[in-house]
N, C-alpha and C positions, 0 to 999 in steps of 0.2 A: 808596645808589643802588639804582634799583631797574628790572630789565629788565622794559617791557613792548612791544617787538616785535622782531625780528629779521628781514631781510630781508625785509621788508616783509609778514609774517603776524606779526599781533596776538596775543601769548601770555599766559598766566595770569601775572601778577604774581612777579616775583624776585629777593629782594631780595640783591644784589652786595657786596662791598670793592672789586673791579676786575672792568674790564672786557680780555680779551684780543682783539684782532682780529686777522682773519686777510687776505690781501689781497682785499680789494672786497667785505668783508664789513660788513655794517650791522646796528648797535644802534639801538632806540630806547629810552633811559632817561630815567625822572625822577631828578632830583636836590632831595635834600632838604636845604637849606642849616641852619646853625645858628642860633637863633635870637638869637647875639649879633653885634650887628653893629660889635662895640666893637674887632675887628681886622681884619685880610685875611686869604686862604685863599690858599692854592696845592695847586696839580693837577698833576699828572706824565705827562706821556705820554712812552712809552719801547719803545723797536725792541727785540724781541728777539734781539740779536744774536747767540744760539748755533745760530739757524734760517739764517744764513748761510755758502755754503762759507768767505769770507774776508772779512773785514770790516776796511778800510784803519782804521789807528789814529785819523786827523785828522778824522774824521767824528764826528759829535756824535749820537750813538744817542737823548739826552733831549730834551724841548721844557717848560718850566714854562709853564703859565697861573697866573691871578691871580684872584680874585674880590676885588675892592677895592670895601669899602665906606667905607674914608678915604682917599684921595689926601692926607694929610697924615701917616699913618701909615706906621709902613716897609712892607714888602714882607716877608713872610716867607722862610724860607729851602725849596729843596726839596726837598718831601718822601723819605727813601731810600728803593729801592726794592734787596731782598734778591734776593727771591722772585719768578719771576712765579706768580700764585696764577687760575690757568687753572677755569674753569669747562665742565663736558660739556654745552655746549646742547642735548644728545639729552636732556638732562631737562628741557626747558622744552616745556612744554604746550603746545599753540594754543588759542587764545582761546572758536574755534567747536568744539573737540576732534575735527577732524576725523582719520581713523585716516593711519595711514602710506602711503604706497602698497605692493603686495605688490612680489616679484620680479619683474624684468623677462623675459619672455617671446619680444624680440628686441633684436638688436644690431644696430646702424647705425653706420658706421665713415664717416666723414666726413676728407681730407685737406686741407690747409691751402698751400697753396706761393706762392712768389714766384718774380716769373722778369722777364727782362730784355727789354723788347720794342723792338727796332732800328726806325726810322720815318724815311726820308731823314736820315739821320745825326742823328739824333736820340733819343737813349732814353730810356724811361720804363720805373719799376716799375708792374707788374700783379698782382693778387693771383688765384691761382687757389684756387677753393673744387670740391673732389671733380675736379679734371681740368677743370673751365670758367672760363675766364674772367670774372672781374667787369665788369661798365663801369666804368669808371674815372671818377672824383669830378671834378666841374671843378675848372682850375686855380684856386687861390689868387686871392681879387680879383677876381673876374669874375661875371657876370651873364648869367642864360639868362633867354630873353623867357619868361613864361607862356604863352602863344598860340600860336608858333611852336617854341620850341624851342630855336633859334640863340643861340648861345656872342657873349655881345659882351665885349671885354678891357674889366678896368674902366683906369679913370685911372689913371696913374702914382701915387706916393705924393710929396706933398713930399722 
């Protein structure tokens, strides 16, 4: 397998055993299959679970894929995984080698809150960003004209 992008900057070719992710973090690999097609493959994807403070037993940490080139063939079994074999993506180049950026030079502290807003006995969550309130999203199923503006509720649902 071979990395060539990460979070959407194109980097110098890398070639893998695995891939570790981190959350909302994105590979782009080529996979280079085998040139027999005379069985199936299996693939392993597998939660780290010692990055968890507690990880309930009944919960299934692995997922197998398949690469089936005979649907008449069995299925292999999957793959064991020991190890996770972690790669330092501070060594993957970018494509156009553009440099790193230097140290930052200021801090902006930005606060994140929810708060509970009373409306004729009615409440709704608001999210506040730095002390101001957001507009709030329309409701679920409903429709704002282009033109005007005006909230119309959509139809019931069956």
């Amino acid at each position: 397998m071979t990395i060539v992008e990460i979070d959407g900057v194109y980097t110098e070719k890398q070639d893998v055993e695995t891939v570790y992710l981190a959350t909302a973090q994105r590979y782009g690999v080529l996979l280079k299959t085998k040139p027999d097609a005379s069985k199936n493959y299996a693939m392993l994807g597998s939660l780290d679970t010692t990055r968890f403070d507690n990880f309930p037993p009944h919960l299934q940490p692995n997922v197998t894929g398949y690469l089936v080139y005979d649907d008449a063939k069995p299925l292999p079994a999957p793959p064991a995984l020991n190890d996770f074999n972690v790669i330092d993506d501070f060594i993957l180049v970018p494509l156009d080698h553009q440099p790193l950026l230097g140290n930052p030079d200021q801090t902006i502290t930005l606060e994140l809150n929810f708060q509970v807003i009373e409306n004729q006995n009615r409440y709704k969550r608001s999210i506040c960003f730095s002390h101001l309130l957001l507009t709030p999203f329309p409701e679920p199923y409903s429709t704002i004209s282009p033109t005007s503006g005006r909230r119309y509720p959509a139809l019931p649902l069956p």
